[in-house]
N, C-alpha and C positions, 0 to 999 in steps of 0.2 A: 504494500500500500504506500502510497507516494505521502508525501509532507505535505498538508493544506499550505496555498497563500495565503500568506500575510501579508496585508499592506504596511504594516506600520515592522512589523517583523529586523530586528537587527543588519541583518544581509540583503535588504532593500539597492536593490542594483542604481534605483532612481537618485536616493540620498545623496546630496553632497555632506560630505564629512567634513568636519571645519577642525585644521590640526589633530585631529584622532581622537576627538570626539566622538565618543559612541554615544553620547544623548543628543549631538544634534543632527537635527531632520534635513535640516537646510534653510534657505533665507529666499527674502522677496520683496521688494521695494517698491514703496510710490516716487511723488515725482522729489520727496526732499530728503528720504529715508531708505537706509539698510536694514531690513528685518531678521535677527535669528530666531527658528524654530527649534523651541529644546525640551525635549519630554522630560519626564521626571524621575522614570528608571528604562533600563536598557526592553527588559522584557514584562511585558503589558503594564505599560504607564498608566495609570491613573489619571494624569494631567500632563498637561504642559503649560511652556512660558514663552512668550512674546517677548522679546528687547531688543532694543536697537541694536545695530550690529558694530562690535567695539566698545559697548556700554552696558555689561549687564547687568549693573545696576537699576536704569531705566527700564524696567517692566513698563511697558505695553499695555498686555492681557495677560489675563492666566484662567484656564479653561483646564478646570477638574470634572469629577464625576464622569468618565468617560468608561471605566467597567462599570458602573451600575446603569448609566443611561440617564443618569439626573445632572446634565448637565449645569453647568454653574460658570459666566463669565465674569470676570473680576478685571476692572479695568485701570488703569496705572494714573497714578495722580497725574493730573498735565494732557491726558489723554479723553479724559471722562467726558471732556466738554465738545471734542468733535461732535461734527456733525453726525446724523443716525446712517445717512447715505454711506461716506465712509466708513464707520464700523462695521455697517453691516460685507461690505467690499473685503474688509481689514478679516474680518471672525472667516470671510469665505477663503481667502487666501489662506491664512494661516493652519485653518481644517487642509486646506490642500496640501500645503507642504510638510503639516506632519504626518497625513497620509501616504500621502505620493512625492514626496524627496523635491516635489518643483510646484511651483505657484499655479496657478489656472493661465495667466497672460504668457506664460514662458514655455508651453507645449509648442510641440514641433507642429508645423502648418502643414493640414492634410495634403496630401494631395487630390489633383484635379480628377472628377471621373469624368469621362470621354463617354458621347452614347452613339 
């Protein structure tokens, strides 16, 4: 019997790894910022964290409850007052990249089908 995927799984081929970091997922930026994606333990994290990237002290987000399914966003002082458009952008990206190692805007452009 073969190994189920895992997205979020250590050996994630998508992941960029930041200096050997095995809690980070990867990063993703708007038009002023560098984002890291860093869960909270290597195998099935509970949560992750949001911070700029070079500064982890500025928290972001941080988005627990992810084995129970009760999710919980926690949003970083300085941040709270964006806009709801952006967050809602910001929580999609960041579910992206600690799923799938890369942002939603950074996938490879399909190719063309022909008919």
């Amino acid at each position: 019997m073969s190994r189920p995927i895992v997205a979020h799984a250590p050996d994630n081929p998508n992941r960029e790894n930041q200096a050997g970091d095995p809690l980070v997922r990867g990063t993703f930026r708007d038009h002023q910022h560098q984002f890291t994606v860093r869960a909270s333990s290597a195998m099935a994290p509970d949560s992750f964290q949001v911070s700029v990237t070079g500064n982890a002290a500025d928290l972001v987000l941080i988005v627990s409850g992810l084995n129970s399914g009760h999710l919980h966003a926690t949003w970083g002082q300085g941040w709270r007052a964006f806009a709801p458009e952006w967050k809602a952008w910001f929580e999609d990206s960041a579910f992206a990249v600690f799923y799938n190692g890369r942002a939603i805007g950074s996938r490879p452009r399909p190719g063309q089908v022909r008919f």
